[in-house]
C-alpha positions in Angstrom: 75.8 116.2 56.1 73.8 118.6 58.7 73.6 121.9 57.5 72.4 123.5 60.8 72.7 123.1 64.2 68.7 121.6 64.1 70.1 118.8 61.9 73.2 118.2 63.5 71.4 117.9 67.0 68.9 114.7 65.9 71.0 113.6 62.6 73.7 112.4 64.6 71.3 109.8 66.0 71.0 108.1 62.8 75.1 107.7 62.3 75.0 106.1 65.8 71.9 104.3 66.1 73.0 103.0 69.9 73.4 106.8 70.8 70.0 107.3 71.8 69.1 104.1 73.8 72.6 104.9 76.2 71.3 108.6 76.3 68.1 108.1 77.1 69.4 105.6 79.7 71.6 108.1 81.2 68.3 110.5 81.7 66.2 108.1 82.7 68.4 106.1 85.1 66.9 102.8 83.9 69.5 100.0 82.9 69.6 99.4 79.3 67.6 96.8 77.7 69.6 94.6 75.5 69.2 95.5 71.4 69.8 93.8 68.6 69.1 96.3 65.8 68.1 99.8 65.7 66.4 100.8 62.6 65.7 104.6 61.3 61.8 105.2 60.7 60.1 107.0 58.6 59.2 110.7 60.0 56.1 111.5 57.9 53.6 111.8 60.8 51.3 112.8 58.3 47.8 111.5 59.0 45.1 114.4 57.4 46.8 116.0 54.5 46.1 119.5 55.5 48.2 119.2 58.6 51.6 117.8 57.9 53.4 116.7 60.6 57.0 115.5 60.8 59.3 114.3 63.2 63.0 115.0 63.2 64.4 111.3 64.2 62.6 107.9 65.1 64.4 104.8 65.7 62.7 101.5 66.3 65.2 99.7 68.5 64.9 96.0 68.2 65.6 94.3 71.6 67.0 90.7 72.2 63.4 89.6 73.7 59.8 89.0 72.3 58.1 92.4 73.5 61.4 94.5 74.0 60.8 96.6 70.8 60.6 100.0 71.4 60.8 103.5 69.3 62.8 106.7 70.7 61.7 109.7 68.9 64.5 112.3 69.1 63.6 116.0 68.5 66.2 118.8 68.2 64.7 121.9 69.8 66.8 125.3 69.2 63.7 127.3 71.1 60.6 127.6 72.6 58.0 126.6 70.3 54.5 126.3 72.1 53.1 124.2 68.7 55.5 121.6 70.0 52.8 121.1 73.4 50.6 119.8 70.4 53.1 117.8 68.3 54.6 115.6 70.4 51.6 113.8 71.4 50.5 113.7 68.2 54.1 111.8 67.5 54.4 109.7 70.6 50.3 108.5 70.0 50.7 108.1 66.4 54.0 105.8 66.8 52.6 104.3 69.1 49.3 103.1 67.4 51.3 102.3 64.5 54.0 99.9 65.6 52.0 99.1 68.5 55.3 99.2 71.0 56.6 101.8 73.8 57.5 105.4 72.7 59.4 107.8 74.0 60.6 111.1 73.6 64.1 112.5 73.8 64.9 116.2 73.5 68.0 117.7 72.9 68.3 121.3 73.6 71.1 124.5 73.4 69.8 126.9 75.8 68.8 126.7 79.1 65.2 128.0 78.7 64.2 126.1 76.0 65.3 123.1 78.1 63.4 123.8 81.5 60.4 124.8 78.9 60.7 120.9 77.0 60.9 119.2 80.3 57.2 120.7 81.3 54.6 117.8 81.5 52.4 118.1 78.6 48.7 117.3 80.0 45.7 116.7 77.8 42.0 116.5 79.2 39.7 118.8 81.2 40.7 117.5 84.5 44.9 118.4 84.9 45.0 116.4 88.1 44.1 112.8 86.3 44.4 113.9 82.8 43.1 111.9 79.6 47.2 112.2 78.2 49.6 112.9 80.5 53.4 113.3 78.0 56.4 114.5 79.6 60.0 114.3 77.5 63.2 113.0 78.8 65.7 116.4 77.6 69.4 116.7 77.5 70.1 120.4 77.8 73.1 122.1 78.8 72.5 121.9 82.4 72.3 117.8 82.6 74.7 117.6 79.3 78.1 116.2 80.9 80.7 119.1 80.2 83.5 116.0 78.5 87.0 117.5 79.5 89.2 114.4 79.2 90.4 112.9 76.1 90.0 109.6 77.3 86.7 110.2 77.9 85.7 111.3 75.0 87.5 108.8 72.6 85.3 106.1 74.8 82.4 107.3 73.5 82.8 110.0 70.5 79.0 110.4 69.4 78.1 110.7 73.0 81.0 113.3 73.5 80.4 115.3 70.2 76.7 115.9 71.0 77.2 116.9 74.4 79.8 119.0 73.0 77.3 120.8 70.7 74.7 121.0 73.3 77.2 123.9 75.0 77.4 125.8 72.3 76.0 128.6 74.3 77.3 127.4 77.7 80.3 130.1 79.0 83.9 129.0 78.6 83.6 125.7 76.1 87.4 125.7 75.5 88.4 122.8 77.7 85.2 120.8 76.0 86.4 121.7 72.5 89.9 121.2 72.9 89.5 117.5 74.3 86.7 116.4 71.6 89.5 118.2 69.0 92.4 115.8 70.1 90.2 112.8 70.8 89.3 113.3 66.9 92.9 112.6 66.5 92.6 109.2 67.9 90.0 107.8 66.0 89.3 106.3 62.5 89.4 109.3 59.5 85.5 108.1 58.7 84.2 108.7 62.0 86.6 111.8 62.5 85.4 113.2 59.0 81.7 112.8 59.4 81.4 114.2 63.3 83.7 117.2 62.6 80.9 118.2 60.8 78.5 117.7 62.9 80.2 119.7 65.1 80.8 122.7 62.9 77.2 122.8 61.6 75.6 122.2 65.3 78.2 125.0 66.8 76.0 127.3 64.1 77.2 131.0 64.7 77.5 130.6 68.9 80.4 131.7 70.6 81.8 128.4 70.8 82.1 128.4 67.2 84.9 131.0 67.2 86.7 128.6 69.8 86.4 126.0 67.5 87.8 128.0 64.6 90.4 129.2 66.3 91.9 125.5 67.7 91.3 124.4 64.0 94.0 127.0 63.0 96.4 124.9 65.0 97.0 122.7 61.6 100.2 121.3 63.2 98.2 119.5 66.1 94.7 119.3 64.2 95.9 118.9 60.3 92.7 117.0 59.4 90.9 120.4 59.8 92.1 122.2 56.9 92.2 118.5 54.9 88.2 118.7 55.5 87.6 122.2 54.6 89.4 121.6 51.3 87.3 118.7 50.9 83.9 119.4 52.0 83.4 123.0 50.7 79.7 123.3 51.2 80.4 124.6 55.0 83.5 126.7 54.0 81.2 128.0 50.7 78.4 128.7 53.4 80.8 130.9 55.7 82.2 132.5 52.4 78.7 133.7 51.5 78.4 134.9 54.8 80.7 137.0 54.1 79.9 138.2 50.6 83.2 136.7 49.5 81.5 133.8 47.7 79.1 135.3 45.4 79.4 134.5 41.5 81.2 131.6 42.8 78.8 128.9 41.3 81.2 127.4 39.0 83.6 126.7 42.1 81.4 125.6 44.3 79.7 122.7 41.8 83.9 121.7 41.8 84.3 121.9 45.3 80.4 120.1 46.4 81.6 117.4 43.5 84.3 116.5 45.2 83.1 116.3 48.8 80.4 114.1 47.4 82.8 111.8 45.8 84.6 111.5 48.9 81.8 111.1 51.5 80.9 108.1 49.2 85.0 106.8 49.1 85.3 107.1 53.3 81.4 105.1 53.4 82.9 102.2 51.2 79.7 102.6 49.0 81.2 101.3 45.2 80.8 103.7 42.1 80.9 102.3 39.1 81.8 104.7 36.3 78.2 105.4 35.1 77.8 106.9 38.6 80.7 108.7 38.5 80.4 110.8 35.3 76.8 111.1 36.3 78.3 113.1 39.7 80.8 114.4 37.6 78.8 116.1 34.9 75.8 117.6 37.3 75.8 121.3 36.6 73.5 122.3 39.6 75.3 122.9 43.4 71.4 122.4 44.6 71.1 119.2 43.1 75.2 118.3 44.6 74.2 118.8 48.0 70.7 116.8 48.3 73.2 114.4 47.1 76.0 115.5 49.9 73.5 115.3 52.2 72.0 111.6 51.5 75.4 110.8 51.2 76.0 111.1 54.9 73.4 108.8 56.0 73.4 106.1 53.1 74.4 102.4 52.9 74.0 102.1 48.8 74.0 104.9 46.1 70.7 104.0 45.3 70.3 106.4 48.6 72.0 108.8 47.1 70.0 109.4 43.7 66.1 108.2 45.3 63.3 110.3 43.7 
């Protein structure tokens, strides 16, 4: 589960692994190639131990041709960050030498300044005419990011709609985005609708579309799923809580509460338990070691997923 609108912005890539190829299509104004598979890389860009690098999402789409492989590196950006003019060469290069197929880089951005800074051509070498590297980012920000009104609309394509959703979280007047994406969660399955309604919530962070959001959420009679989930998955109702100061010396209710979100995020993925599993969630004293878990939970296909090293 994202934890922050960072994660939210780049995780929700990897629940959709088709979201990026038709976004980046959109930006780009290319038609789409045709995929087969889209896989999620690993983001340790690592290559001299004392500088670390890491990416936020790579996925290595696999196209329906010899040669049609490519990778789209998707990078949440929530401000300006001049060590990024450094990174993202290094990213794009070092995928690009490693699986020896196009890269690409897709940013996804909140604010309008940090967007107009991402969409900057990068430019390596003395000569800034005809320069050695030459890197420039296709970015959704809130000035390209379709403002989804209709229901319709949205239901046709819910990733698409609840990521442009969270990329006006600062954009003025987000009701009539909010209020469509919240009845178009009505319309669709309860696993997709449970997974992106927190993706929205974590993404919205503490921007003033938030408080929209809260406040159509108190509508239980037309959105009754929204008080279902915050029963269920405390962690972001415990985070708001501690926010306030209401949650502290609350440990023992929020291993109870992180316990059963877990269990459920692993019901609503079909992912079987047997009972060893179970009293092995069960009996886990530590809400740290619960949420590593919650948050694996989110993204895996097995419980081995869930309990890696």
């Amino acid at each position: 589960m994202p934890k922050s609108p960072h994660e939210a912005l780049h995780q929700i890539f990897r629940e959709d692994r088709g979201l990026a190829s038709r976004l980046f299509d959109r930006l780009s104004k290319v038609p789409p190639p045709a995929l087969e598979d889209a896989i999620v890389l690993n983001t340790d860009l690592t290559s001299i131990k004392l500088v670390e690098r890491r990416a936020d999402t790579a996925l290595m789409l696999r196209g329906s041709l010899r040669g049609e492989d490519h990778i789209l590196l998707c990078e949440a950006q929530l401000n300006i960050d001049k060590g990024k003019l450094k990174s993202w060469p290094h990213y794009v290069s070092y995928l690009h030498d490693k699986y020896d197929c196009d890269v690409d880089l897709l940013v996804i951005c909140q604010k309008p300044k940090t967007a107009e800074w991402a969409r900057k051509i990068i430019k390596i070498g003395r000569n800034k005419r005809a320069p050695t590297l030459w890197l420039k980012a296709r970015v959704l920000g809130p000035d390209n990011a379709p403002k989804i009104t209709g229901v319709g609309e949205a239901v046709r394509d819910i990733y698409f709609a609840t990521l442009c959703a969270i990329t006006h979280a600062y954009s003025p007047a987000p009701e009539a985005i909010l209020k469509a994406l919240a009845m178009a969660f009505t319309r669709i399955d309860d696993e997709t609708r449970d997974v992106l309604y927190h993706f929205v919530t974590s993404g919205l962070a503490d921007s003033p579309a938030r408080n929209v959001w809260r406040e159509l959420m108190k509508d239980t009679d037309t959105y009754g799923y929204a008080k279902e989930l915050a029963d269920m998955y405390s962690p972001l109702a415990y985070e708001e809580g501690e926010a306030k100061g209401e949650a502290r010396g609350e440990a023992k209710g929020e291993v109870k509460g992180e316990t059963k979100a877990l269990l459920s995020v692993l019901e609503a993925r079909n992912i079987p338990l047997s009972d060893e599993v179970t009293e092995k969630i069960a009996n886990c004293p530590d809400p740290d070691t619960l949420l590593t878990w919650l948050r694996r939970a989110a993204l895996a296909t097995n419980v081995e997923d869930v309990f890696r090293d």
